[in-house]
N, C-alpha and C positions, 0 to 999 in steps of 0.2 A: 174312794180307794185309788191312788197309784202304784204303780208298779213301778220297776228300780229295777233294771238288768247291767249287771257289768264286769267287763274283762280288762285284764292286763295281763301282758306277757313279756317274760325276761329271757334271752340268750346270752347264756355262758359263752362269750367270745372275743376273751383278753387279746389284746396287744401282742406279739411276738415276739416281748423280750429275750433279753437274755438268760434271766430269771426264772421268764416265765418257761421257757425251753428245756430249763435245768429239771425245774419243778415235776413239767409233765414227764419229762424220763426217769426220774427218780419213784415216783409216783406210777408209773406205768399207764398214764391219761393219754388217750389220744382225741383226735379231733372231732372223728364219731360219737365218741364216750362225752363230749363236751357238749354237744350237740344235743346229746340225749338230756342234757339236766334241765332242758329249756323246761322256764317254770311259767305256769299260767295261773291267774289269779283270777275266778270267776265267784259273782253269787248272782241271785234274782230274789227281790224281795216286794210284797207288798204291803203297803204301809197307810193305815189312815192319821186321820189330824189328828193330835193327841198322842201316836204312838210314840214310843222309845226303841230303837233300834242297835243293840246293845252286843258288839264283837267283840268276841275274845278269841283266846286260842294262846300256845306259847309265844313265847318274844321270839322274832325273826319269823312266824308262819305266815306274814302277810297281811295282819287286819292293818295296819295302817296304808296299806295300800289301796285294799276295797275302800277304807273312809275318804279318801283322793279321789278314786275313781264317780265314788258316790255323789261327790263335791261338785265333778265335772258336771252332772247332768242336771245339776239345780242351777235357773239361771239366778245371777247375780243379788237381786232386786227381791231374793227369795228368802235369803241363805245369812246366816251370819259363822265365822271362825272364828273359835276362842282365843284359839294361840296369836291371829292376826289381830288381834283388839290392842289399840296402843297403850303406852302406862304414861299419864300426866306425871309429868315432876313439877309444875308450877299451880297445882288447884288441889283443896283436899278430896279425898275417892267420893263424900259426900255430894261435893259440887259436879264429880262425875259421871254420876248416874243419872240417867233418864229416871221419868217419872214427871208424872202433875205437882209434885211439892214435894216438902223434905218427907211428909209421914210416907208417899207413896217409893222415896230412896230409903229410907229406913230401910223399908220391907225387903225392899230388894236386896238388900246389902246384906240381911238378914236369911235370907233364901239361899243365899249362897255363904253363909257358915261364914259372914266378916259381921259381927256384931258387936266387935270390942270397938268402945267409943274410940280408942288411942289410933287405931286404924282408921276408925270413919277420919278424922281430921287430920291423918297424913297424905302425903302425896303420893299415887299407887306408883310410882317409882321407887320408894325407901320402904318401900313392903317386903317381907320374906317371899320366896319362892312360893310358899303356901298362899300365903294372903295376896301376893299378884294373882294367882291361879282366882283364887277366888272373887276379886275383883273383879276378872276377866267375865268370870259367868254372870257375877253379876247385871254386866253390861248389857252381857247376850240376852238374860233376859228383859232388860230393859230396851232393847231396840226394836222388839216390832214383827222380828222378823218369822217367817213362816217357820224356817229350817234352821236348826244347831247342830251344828257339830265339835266336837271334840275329842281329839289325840289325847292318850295315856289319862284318861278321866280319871281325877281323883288319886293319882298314881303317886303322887308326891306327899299326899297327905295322911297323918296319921288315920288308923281302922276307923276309930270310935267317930271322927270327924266325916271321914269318907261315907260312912253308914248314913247318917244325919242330911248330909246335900245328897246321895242318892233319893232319898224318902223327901226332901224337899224338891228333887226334879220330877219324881214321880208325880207329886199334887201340882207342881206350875203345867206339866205339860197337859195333864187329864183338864184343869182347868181353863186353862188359855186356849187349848188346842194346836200348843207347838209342840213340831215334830223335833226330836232327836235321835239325832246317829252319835253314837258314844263306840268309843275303842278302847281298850286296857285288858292286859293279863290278869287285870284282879277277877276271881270270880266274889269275894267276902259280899260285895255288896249286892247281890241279886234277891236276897228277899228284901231288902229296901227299894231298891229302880224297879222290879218287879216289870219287866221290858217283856213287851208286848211281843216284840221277833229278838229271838240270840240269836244270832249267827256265830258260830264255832269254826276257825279258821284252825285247819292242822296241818302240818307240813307236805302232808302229800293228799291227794283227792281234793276235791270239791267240799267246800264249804256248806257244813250243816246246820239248813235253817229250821230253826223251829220256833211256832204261834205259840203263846199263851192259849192251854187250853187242847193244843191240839197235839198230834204227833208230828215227826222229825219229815221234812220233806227233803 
């Protein structure tokens, strides 16, 4: 088991425009009152091999920040990012993926909800938003690495799809023993990822984690 503790913090402390000068008097904001909005962004989480670590909370409450701050503490060599995975324009997504042979890119490609032959043999550049996305995890899970992470998981993609690669991350990561940190406002797909720690990001207070299994710490 590891632990995972981490903070970030923002100060409200615009520039002095002209604008901004008008704003605060109209508005009746003073400097103290700005000072007060300072936001901090903390969780502590512990995680074994296999687990899925799964934020949510509203858009603008901060989980994409805990997933950054997360990112920092994994070294390099550990860690793979979805959104940072390049798109080939010159090789089909087939010749993309890692793996021992095609049957073991199949599967993969398959895990992550791109199983239309027309996709296998294009370029994951001329892919829809959805099928880069897909693509991408793909990859993730073909590299190796200990740790995944993922911004707006699944966020782009139709329910019924999102459902299906939840339920598909849940068996790669129980199986392989890689860990995932996942982020998105969706909650629809949590009895498919069925995540080992949620973390519940809300606009004010500390972030509430809770174990599969146990109660809310």
């Amino acid at each position: 088991m590891r632990k995972f503790s981490v903070a970030k913090q923002f100060d409200v402390n615009p520039q002095k425009s002209e604008r901004v000068t008008t704003v605060m008097r109209m508005f009746g904001v003073g400097i103290d009152r700005l000072k007060d909005q300072q936001t901090t962004h903390a969780c502590t989480v512990e995680v074994n091999d296999g687990d899925i670590v799964y934020i949510t909370g509203p858009s603008g409450a901060g989980k994409s920040v805990l997933l950054r701050e997360m990112q920092t503490v994994i070294p390099d060599d550990e860690k793979i990012i979805i959104e940072q995975i390049a798109l080939p324009a010159d090789r089909p997504a087939i010749d993309c993926v890692g793996g021992t042979g095609t049957i073991d890119g199949l599967s993969l490609l398959s895990y992550a909800g791109l199983s239309d032959v027309f996709c296998m043999l294009n370029a994951p550049a001329n892919l829809s938003e959805g099928q880069k996305y897909r693509f991408r995890l793909a990859c993730a899970l073909a590299s190796g690495k200990k740790f995944i992470f993922a911004d707006e998981f699944c966020s782009n993609l139709d329910r019924i799809t999102a459902g299906v690669i939840a339920y598909n991350v849940r068996r790669f990561a129980k199986h392989n023993g890689v860990t995932f940190f996942l982020a998105s406002a969706h909650e629809d797909i949590l009895a498919d990822l069925q995540p080992d720690v949620l973390v519940v990001k809300n606009f004010a207070g500390e972030a509430e984690v809770t174990y599969k299994g146990k109660s809310k710490k």
